[in-house]
Backbone as numpy.savetxt, mean C-alpha at the origin, in Angstrom:
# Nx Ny Nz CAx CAy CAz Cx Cy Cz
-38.01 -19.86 37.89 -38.53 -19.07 36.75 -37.60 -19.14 35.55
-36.45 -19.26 35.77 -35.34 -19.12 34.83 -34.82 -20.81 34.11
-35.79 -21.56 34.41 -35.19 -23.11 34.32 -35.60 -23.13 33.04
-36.03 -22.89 32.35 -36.68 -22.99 30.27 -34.83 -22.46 30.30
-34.19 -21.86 30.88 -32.71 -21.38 29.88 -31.81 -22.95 30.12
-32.97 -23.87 30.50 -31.99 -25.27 30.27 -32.40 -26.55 29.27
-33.74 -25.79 29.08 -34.16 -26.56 28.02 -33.18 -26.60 26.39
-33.59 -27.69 25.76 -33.04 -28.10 24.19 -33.06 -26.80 23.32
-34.16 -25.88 23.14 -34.05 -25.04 22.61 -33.35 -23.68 23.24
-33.33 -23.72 24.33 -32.48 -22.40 25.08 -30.57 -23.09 25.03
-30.46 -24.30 25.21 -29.39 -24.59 25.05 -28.92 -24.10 23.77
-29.58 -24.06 22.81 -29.28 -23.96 21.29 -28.69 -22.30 21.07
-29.72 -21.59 21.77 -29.62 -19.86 21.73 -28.22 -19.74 22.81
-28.17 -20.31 23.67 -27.36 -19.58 24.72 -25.47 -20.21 24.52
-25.59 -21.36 23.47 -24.35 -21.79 22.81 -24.19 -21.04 21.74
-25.06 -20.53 20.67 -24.94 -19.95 19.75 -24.59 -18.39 20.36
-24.63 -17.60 21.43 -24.70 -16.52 22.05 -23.30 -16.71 22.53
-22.74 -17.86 23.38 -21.42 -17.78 23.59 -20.13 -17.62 22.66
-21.00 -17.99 21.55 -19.60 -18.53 20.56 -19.77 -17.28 19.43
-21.01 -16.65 19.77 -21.18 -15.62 18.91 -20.26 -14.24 19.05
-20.47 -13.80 20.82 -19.84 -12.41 21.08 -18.23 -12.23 20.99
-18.03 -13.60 21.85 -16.37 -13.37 21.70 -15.63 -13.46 20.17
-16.55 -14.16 18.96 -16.15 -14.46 17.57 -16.38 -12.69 17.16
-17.03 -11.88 17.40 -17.62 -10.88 17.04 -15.85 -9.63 17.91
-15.89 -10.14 19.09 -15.03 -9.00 19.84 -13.53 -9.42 19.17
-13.37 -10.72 18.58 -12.19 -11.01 18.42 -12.00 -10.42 17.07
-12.95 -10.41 16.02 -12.86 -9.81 14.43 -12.15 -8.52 14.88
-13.36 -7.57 15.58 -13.21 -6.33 15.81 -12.11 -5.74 16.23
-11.22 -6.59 17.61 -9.66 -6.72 17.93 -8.91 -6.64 16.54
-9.08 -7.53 15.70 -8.08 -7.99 14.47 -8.45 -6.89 14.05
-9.65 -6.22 13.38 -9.49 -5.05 12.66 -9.02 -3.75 12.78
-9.37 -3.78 14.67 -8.16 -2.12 15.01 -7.07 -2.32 14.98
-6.24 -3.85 14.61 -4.49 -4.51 14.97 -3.81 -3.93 13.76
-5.41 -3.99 12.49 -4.90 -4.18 11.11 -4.58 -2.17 11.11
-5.57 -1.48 11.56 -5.38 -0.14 11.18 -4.40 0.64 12.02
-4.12 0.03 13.53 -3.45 0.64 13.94 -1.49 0.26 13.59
-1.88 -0.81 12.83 -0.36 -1.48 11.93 -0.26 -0.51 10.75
-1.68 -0.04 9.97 -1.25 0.75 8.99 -0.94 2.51 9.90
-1.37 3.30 10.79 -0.56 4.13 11.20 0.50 3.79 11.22
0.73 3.26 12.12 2.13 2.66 12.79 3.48 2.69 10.98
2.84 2.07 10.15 3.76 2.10 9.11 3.62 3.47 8.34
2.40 3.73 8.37 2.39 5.46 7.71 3.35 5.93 8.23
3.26 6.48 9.77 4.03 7.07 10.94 5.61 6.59 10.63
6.00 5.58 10.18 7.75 5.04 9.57 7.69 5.34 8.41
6.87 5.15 7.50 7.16 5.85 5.85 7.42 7.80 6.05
6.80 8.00 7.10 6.97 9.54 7.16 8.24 9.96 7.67
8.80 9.52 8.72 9.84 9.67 8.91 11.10 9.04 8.48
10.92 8.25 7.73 12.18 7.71 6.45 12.01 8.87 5.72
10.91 9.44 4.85 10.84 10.44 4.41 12.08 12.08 4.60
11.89 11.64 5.54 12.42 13.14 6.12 13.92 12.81 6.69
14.30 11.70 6.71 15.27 10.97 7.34 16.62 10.93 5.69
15.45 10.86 4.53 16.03 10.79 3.46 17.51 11.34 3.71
17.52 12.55 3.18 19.11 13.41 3.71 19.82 12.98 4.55
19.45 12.56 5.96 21.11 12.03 6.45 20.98 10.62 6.03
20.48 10.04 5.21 20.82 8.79 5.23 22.44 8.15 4.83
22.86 7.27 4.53 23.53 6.79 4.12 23.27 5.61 3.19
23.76 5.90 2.23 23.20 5.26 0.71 24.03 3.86 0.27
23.16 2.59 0.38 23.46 1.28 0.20 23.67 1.04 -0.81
24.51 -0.44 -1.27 24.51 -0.79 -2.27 22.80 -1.99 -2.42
22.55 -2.01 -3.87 21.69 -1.93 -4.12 20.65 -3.65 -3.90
22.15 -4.17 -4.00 21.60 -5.77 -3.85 20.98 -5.93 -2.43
21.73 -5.30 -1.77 21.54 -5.34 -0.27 19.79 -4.93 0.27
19.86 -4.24 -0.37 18.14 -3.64 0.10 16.89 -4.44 -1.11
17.39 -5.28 -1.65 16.39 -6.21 -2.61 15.98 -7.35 -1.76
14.75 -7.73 -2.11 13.71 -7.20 -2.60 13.02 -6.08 -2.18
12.10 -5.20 -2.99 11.49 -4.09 -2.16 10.40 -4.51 -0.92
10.53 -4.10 -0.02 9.13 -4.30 1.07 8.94 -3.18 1.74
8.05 -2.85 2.57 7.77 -1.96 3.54 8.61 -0.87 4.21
9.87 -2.41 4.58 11.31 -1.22 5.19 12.29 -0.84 4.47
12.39 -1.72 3.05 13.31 -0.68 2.22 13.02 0.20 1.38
11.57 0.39 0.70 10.92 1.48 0.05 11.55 2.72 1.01
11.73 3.51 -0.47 12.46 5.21 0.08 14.09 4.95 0.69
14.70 3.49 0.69 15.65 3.60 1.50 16.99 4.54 0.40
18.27 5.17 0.53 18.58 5.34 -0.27 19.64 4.15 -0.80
19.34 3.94 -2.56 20.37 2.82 -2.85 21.27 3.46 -3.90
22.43 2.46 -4.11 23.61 3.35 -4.66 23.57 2.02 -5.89
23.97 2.48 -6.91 24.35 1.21 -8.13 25.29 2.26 -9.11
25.98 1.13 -9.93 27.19 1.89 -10.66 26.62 1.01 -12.49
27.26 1.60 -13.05 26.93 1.02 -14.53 27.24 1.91 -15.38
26.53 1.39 -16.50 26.69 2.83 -17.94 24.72 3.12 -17.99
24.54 4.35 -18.45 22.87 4.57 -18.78 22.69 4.19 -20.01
21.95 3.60 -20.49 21.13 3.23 -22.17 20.31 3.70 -22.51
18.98 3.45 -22.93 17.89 3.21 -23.56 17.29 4.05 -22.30
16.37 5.43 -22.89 15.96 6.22 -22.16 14.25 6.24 -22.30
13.46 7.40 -21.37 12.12 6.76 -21.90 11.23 7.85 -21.08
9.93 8.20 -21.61 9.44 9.33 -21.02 8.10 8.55 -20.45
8.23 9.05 -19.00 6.31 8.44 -18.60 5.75 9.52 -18.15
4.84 9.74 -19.09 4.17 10.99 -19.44 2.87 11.36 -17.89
2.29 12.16 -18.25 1.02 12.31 -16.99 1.53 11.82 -16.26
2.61 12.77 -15.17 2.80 12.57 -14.52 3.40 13.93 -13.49
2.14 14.42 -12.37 2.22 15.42 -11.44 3.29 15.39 -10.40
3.87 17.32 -10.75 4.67 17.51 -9.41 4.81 18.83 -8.83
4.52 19.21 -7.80 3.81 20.41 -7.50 2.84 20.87 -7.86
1.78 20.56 -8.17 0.39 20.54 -9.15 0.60 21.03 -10.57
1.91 20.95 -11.27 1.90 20.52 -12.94 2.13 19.31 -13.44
1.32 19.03 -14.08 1.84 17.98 -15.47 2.68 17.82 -16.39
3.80 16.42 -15.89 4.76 16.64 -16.87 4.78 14.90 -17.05
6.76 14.62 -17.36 6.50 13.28 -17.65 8.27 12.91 -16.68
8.16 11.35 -16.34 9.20 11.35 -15.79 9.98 10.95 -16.61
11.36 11.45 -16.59 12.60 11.13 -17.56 13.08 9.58 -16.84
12.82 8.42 -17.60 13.66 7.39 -16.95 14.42 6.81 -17.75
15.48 6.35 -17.62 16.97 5.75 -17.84 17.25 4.47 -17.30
17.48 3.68 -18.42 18.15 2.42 -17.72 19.21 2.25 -17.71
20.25 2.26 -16.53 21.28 1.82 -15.84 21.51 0.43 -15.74
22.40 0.01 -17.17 23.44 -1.38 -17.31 23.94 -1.33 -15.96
23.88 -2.31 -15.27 24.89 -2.69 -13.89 25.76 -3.18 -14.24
26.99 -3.75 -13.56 28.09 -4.38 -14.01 27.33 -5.83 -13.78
26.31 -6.24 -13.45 26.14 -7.42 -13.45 25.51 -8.18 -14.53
25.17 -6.88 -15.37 24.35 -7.40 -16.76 22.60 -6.61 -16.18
22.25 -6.67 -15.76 20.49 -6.32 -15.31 20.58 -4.74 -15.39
19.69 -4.89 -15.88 19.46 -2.99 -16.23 18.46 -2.23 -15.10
18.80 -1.36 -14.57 17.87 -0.58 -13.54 17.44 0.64 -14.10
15.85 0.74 -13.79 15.28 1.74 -14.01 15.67 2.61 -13.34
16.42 4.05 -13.87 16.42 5.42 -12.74 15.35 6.32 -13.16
14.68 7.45 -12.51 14.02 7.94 -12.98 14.75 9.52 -12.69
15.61 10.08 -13.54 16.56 11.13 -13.26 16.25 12.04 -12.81
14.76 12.11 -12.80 13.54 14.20 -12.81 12.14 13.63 -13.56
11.88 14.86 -13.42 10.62 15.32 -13.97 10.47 16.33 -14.65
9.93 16.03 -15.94 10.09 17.35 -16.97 8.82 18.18 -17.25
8.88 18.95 -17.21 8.00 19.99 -17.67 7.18 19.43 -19.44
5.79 19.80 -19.35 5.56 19.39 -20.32 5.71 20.14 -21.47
6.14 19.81 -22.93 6.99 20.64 -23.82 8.37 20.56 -23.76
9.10 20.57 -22.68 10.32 20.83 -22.96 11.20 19.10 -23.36
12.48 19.63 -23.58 13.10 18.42 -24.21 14.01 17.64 -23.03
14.14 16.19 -23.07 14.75 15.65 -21.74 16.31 15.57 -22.28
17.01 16.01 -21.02 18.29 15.77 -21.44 18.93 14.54 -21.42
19.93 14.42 -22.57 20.97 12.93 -22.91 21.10 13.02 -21.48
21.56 11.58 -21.06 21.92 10.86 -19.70 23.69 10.90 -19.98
24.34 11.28 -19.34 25.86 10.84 -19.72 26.40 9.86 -19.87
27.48 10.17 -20.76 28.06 8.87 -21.31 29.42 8.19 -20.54
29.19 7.13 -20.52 30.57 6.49 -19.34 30.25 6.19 -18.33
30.59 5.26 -17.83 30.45 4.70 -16.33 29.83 5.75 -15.21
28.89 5.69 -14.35 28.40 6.58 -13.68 28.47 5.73 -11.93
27.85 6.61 -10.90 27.50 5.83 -10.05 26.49 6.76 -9.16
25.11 6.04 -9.17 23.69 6.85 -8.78 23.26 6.48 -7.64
22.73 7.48 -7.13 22.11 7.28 -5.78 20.82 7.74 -5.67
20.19 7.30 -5.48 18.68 7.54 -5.19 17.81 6.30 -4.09
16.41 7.15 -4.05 15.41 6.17 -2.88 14.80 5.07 -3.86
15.02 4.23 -3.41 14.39 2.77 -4.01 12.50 3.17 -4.09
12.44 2.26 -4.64 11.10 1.95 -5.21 10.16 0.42 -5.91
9.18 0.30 -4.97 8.86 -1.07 -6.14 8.30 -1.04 -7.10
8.23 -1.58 -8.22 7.79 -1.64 -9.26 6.35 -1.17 -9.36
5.89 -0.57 -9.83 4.62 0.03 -10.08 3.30 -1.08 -11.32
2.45 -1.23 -10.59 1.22 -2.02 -10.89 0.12 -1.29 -11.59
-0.78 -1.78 -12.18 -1.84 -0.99 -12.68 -3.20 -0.31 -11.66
-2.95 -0.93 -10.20 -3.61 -0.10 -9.43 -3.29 1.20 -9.01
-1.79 1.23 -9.44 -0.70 2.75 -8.62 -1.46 3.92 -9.40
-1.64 5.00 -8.61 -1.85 5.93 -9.07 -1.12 6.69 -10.02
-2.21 7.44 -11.22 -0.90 8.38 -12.14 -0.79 7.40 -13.31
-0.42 5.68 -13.10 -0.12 5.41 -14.10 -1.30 5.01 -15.36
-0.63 4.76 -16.60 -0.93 4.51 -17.82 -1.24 3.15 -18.68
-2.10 2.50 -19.24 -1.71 1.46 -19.97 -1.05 2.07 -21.31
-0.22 0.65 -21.68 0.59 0.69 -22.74 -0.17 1.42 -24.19
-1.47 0.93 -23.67 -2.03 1.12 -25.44 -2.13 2.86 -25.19
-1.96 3.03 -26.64 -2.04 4.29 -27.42 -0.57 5.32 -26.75
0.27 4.73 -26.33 1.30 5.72 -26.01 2.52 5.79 -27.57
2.64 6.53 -27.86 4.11 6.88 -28.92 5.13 5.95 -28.40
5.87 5.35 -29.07 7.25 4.73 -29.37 8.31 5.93 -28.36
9.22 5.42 -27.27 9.95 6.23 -26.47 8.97 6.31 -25.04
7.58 6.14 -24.79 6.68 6.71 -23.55 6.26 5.25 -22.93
6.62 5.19 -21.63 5.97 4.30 -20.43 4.68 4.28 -20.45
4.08 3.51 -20.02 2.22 4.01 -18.84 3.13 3.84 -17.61
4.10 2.72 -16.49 4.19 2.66 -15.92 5.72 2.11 -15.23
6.21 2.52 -14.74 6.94 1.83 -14.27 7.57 0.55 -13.61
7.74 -0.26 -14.31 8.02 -1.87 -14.13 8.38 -2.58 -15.05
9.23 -3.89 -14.45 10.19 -4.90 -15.31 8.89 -5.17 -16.27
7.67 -5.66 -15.74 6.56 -5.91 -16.87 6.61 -5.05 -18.11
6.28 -3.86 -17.53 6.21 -2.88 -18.81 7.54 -2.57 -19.88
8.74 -2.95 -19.27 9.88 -2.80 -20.03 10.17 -3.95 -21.03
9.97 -5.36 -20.37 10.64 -6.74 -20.83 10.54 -6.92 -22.32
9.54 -5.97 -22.38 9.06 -6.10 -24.15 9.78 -5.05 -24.94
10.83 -4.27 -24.36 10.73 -2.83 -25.26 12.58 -2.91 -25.07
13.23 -3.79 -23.88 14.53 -4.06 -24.36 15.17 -5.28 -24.18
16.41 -5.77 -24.19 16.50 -6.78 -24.48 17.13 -7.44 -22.99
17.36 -6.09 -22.33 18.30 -6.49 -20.82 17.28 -7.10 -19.86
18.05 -8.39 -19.06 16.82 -8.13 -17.78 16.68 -7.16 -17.37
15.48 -6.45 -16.64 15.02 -5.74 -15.77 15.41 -5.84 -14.37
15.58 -5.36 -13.04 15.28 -5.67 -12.13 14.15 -5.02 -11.75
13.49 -5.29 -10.95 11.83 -5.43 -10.84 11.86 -4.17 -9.20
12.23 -3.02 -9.41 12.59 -1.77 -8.79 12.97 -0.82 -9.50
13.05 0.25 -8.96 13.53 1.47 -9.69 13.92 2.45 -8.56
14.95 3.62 -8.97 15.72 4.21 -8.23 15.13 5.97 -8.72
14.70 7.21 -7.84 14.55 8.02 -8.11 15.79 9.03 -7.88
16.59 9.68 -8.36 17.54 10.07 -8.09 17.45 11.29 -6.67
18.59 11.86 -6.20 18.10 13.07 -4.55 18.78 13.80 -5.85
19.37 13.99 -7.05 19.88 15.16 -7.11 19.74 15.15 -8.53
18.45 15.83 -9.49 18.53 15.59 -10.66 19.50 16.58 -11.91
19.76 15.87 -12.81 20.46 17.05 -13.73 19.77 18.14 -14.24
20.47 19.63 -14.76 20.09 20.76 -15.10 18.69 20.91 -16.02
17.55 21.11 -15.84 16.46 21.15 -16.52 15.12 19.98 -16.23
16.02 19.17 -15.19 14.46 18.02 -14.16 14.82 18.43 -13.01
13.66 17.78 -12.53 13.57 18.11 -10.65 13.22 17.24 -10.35
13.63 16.71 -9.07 14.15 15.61 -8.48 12.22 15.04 -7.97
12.09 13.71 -8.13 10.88 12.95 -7.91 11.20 12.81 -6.45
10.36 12.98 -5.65 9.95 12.52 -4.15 10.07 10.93 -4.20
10.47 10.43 -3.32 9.87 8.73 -3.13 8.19 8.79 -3.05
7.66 8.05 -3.26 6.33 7.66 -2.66 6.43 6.59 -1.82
4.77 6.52 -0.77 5.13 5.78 0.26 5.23 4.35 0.01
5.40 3.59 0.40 4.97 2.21 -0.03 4.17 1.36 0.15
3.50 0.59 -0.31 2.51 0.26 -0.63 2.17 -0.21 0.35
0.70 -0.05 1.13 0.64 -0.54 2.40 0.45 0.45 3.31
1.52 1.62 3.33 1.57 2.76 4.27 1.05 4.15 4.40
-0.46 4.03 3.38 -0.36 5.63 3.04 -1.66 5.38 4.20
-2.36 6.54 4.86 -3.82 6.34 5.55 -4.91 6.64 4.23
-5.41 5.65 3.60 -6.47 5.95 2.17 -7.49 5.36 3.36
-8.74 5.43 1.74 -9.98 5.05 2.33 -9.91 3.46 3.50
-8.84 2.46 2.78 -9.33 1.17 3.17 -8.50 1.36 4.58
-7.68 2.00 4.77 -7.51 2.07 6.34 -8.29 2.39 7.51
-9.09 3.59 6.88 -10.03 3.51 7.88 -11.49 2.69 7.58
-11.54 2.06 6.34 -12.67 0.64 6.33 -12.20 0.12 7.11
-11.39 -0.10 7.98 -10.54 -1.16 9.40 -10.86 -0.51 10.09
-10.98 0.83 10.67 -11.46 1.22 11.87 -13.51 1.17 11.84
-13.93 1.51 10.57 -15.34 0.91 10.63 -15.80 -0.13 10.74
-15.22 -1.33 10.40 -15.16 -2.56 10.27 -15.03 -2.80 11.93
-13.86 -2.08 12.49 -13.82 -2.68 13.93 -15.44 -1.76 15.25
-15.54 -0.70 14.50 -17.09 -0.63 15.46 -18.07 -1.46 15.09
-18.33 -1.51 13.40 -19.59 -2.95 13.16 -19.04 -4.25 13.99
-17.78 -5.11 13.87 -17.70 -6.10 14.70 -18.36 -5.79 16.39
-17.84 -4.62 17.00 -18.65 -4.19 18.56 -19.96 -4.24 18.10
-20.49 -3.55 17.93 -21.90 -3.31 17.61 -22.45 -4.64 17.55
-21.99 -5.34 16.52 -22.52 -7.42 16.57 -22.71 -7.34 17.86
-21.57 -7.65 18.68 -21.68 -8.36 19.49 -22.57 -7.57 20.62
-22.67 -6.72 21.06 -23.45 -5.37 21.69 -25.08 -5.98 21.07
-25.01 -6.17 20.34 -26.69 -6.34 19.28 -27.32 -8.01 19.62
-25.98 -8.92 19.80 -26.48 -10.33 19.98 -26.48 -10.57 21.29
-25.91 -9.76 22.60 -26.08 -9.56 23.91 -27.12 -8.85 24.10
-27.82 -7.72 23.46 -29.32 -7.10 23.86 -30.30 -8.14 23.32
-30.24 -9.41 21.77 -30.99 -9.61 21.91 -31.50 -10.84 23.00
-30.41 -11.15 23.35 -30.27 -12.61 24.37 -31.00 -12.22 25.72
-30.70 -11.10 26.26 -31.75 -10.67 27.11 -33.14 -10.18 26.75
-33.61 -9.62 25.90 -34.65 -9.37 24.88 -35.42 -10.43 25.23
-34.65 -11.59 24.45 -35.53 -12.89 24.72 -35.82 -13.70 25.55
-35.05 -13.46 26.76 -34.83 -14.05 28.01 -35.97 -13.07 28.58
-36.37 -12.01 28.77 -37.15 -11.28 29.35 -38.86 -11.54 28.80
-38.52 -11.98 27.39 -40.07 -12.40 26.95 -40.06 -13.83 27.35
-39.75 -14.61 27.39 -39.99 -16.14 28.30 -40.18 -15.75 29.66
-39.76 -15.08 30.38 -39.82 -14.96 32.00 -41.13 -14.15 31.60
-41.81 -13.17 31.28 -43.01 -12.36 30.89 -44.32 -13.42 30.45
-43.93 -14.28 29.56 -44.98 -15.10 28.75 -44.89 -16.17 30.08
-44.19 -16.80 30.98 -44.48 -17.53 31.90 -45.33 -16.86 32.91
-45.10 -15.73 33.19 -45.50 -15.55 34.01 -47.29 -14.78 33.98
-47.44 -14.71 32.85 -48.36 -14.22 32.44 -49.63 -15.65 32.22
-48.53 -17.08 32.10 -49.35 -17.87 31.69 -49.67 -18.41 33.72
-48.75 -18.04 34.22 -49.12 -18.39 35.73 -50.18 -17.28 36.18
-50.52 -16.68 35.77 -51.65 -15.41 36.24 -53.14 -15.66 35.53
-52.52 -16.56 34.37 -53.89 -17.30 33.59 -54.28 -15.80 32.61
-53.11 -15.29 32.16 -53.69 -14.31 31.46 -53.10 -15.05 29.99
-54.00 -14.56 28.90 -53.58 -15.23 27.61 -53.11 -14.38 26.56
């Protein structure tokens, strides 16, 4: 009864059925690998977080470039501060203010963004001191136009960011940039100290769990191309046998 599943056209369905489910179970694998990699790094951005305080604070070359495991790490750099700069709209504790950032001459020549506090909106940011300093704060990568909070350039006043990055600076001084920025743990009298944010990659948003939906639609395929393979296997054994009974 079952010999049509060897014919030319059943060969066709029942190769396309093999190569179909396991292609279907293997997506679905990759997509819970991908979400349960983004816990897994949420779950380490959270506890670096909190780890902040006992850390012990690097020098700065050492933890370059930014990635996954050195975001929030704390880094240490020495220099003089310059050319200061306000990036406005920008929330902390649910007010609106702007972040005070400072670029820090290194002794190597490259200027680092610090971002000293966060100011209240209205009030005035304080001078950065003068003379050789040496800062410690959680690293950070450069901020993109997808990051939340930030600004494009157009329509801001002379002195104001949209965003944080060597991009947004290269035009406004004359030092290289390095392509990071440092939030200080301990800001001066009249800012308050910026949190790290997580890094990019590690927060749980919408597209993390598009990976856990993504991995039931891949099941479901394959669940859907196994019911219909029997489906159709059950109407050939039915229509044969119906044509052996001489019914039409």
């Amino acid at each position: 009864m079952y010999r049509f599943l060897r014919t030319p056209r059943w060969w066709g369905i029942n190769v396309f059925v093999l190569l179909a489910i396991p292609f279907c179970v293997f997506m679905g694998t990759w997509q819970l690998s991908r979400f349960e990699a983004r816990v897994a790094s949420h779950e380490a951005a959270e506890r670096q977080s909190v780890e902040v305080a006992t850390q012990k604070a690097e020098p700065l070359a050492s933890l370059l470039p930014v990635d996954q495991e050195t975001s929030g790490r704390l880094a240490r750099a020495a220099g003089r501060y310059g050319e200061q700069f306000l990036v406005p709209d920008r929330e902390l504790d649910g007010r609106t203010g702007s972040y005070v950032l400072t670029l820090l001459k290194t002794e190597g020549g490259k200027a680092l963004p610090v971002v000293r506090g966060w100011l209240p909106a209205g009030a005035e940011a304080p001078a950065p001191p003068a003379g050789p300093v040496t800062v410690t704060g959680a690293l950070q990568a450069s901020e993109g136009p997808g990051t939340k909070g930030v600004r494009t350039a157009g329509g801001l006043p002379s002195g104001q960011l949209g965003m944080i990055s060597a991009a947004a600076l290269v035009n406004v001084v004359p030092d290289d940039v390095y392509d990071a920025w440092i939030t200080l743990t301990d800001s001066p009298a009249g800012l308050k100290p910026v949190p790290a944010a997580a890094a990019a990659g590690t927060s749980l948003d919408m597209k993390s769990f598009q990976n856990l939906g993504y991995t039931a639609e891949w099941f479901v395929f394959a669940g859907f191309v196994a019911f219909m393979w029997f489906r159709l296997v059950r109407r050939e054994v039915e229509a044969q046998r119906d044509a052996a009974l001489g019914i039409v």
